[in-house]
N, C-alpha and C positions, 0 to 999 in steps of 0.2 A: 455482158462483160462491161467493168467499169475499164473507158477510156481515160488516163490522165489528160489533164489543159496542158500539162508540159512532159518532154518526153527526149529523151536521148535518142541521138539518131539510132537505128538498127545498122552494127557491125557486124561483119563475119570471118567464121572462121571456118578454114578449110579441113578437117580433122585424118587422122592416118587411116580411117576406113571407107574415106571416100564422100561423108557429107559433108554440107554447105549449112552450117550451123548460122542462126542468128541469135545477135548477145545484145543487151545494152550494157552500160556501164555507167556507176557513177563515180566518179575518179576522189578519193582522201586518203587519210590517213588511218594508220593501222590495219587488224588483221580487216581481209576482203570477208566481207560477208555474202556468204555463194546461196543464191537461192535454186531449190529444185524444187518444181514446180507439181503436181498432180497431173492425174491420165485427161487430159486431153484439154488440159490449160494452159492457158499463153502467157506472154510477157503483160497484156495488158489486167489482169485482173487485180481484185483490189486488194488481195494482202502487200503483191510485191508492190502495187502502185503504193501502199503506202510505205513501205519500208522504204521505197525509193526517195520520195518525199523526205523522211528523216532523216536518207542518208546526205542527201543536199543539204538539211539545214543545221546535222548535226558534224560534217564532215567525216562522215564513213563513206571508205572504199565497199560498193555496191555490186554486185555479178549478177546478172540474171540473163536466161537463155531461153530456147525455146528446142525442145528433142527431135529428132527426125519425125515425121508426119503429126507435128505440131507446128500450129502457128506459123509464125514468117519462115520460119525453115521447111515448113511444107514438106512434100514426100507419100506415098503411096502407104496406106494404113497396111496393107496385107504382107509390108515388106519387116515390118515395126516388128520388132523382137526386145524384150527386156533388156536382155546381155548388150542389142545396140543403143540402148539409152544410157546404159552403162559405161557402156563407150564413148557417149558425145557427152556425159558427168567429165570423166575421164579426161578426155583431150581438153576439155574446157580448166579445168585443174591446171593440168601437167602445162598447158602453154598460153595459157592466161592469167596465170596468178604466182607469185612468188610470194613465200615466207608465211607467217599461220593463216590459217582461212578458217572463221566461225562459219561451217556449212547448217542449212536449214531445208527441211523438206517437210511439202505439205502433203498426207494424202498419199500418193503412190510415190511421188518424192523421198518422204521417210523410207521406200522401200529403198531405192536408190541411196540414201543416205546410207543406209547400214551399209549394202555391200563397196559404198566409196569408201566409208571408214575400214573394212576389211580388206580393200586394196590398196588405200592411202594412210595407213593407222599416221606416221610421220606428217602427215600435212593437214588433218585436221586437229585444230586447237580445241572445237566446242563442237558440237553438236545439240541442236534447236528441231523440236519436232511439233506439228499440227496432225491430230487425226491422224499420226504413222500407220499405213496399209500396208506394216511390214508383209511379203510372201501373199500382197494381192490378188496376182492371178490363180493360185494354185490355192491359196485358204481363205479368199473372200468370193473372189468371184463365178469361180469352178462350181461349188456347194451350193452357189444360188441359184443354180440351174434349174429347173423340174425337170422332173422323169421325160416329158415329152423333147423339150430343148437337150437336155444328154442326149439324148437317142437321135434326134436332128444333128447335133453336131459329131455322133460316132455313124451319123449314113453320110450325110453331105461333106463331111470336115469342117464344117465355120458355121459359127453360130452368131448371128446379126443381132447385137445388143442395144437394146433400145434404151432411151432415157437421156439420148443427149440430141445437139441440131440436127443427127441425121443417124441411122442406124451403123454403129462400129461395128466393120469385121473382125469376129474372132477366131481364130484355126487349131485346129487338133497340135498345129505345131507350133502355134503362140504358147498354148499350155504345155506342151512337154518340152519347149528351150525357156521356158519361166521356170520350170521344175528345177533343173540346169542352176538353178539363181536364190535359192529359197536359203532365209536369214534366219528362220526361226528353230531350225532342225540340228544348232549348236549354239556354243555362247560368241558374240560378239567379242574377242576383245577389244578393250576401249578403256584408253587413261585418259582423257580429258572428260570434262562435264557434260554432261546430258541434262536437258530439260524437254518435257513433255507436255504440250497443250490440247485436251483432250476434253469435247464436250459429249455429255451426258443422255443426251437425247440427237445422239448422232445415227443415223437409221443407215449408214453405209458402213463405218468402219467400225464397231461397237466398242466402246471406252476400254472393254476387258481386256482387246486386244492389245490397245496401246499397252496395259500393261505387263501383257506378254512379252512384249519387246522392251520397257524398262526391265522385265527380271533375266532378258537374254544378254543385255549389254555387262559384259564385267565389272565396271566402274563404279567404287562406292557414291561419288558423287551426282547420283540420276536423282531427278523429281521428277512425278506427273502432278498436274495442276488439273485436277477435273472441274469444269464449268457444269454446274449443275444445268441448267437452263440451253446450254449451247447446242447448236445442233452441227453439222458437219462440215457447212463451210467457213464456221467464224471467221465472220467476217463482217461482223454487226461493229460500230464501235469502241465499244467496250473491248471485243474482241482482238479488233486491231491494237488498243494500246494494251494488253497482255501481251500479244507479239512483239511489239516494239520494245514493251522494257523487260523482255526474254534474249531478245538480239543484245541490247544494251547490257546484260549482265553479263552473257556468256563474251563478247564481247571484254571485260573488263580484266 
């Protein structure tokens, strides 16, 4: 994880379902730019760290948080339901931000992004996507199962996902309250702009998808931008300033 040299204190916020949310903020002008982060990444990594950056030196209002059994808001993974990240998007919106919000989401974020546009159509002005995993649990990650892990997780119920600092619990009822949640099984409506950042040799979320989810959102105004070269965390340089003057447009 890239640590920033400088760094907003971690504030919280107490939510209506009962977590203990942690946010930074970078306090300016205009719409807040909301970031929502991917499955199992925190405040400190380095797209938001650099948007953070920008937003100090270009004076944008900054949001970023961390989801229940993530990061400084910590929490028990097996408790972790889609619909409650949904909910801590949500509360983090509805009681921390007033007036338009360029929301962005990386990753499993973009999944979150879709259904906050389908519960907030009114409050988001833009929409900004990285490797969108619209309907991750249920059409990326389910299907990458083998026959042997199915069968594990329809004896056991939870199937221990490897690939990150410590094997993630997954439950028969993580996927059927994701089901509950799935974005791509109708059209998005959506009047404001959409842009899409999307690399090419991404071996988790496959480019086609994101553009699944540009042809679900309604909005004539969507682009994807595919990085021939890029791979799924852009997050090389080059990368980071595609994100930064994607924020800065939709932003505008």
């Amino acid at each position: 994880m890239d640590i920033p040299s400088v760094q907003e204190p971690a504030e919280w916020l107490d939510t209506p379902q009962g977590d203990h949310l942690a946010y930074r903020r970078v306090r300016g002008e205009g719409p807040t730019v909301l970031w929502l982060g991917g499955f199992l990444s925190d405040m400190t990594g380095s797209k938001i760290t650099r948007l953070t950056e920008e937003a100090r030196a270009r004076g944008w209002d900054c949001l970023c948080f961390d989801y229940f059994a993530h990061g400084e808001t910590g929490g028990d993974f097996n408790e972790a339901r889609v619909g409650r990240w949904l909910g801590n998007a949500l509360a983090v919106l509805d009681h921390l931000t007033q007036g338009p919000v360029v929301a962005v989401g990386s990753s499993m974020g973009g999944h979150i992004l879709s259904l906050l546009i389908k519960a907030r159509p009114d409050r988001i002005k833009a929409a900004g996507f990285l490797a969108p995993a619209a309907d991750f649990a249920t059409a990326l990650m389910l299907p990458s199962l083998s026959p042997k892990e199915r069968r594990q997780l329809e004896v056991s119920g939870v199937h221990m996902m490897p690939g990150y600092d410590r094997p993630v619990p997954l439950s028969q009822a993580f996927f059927a309250e994701a089901a509950d949640h799935e974005v791509l099984n109708a059209a998005i409506p959506f009047e404001g702009p959409v842009r899409i950042l999307h690399g090419m040799k991404d071996d988790v979320v496959p480019w086609q998808h994101g553009l699944r989810l540009l042809e679900t959102v309604t909005t004539p105004d969507a682009h994807i931008h595919l990085i021939k070269d890029g791979d799924h965390r852009l997050s090389r340089p080059q990368d980071l300033d595609l994100l930064v003057d994607m924020v800065a447009e939709l932003r505008d």
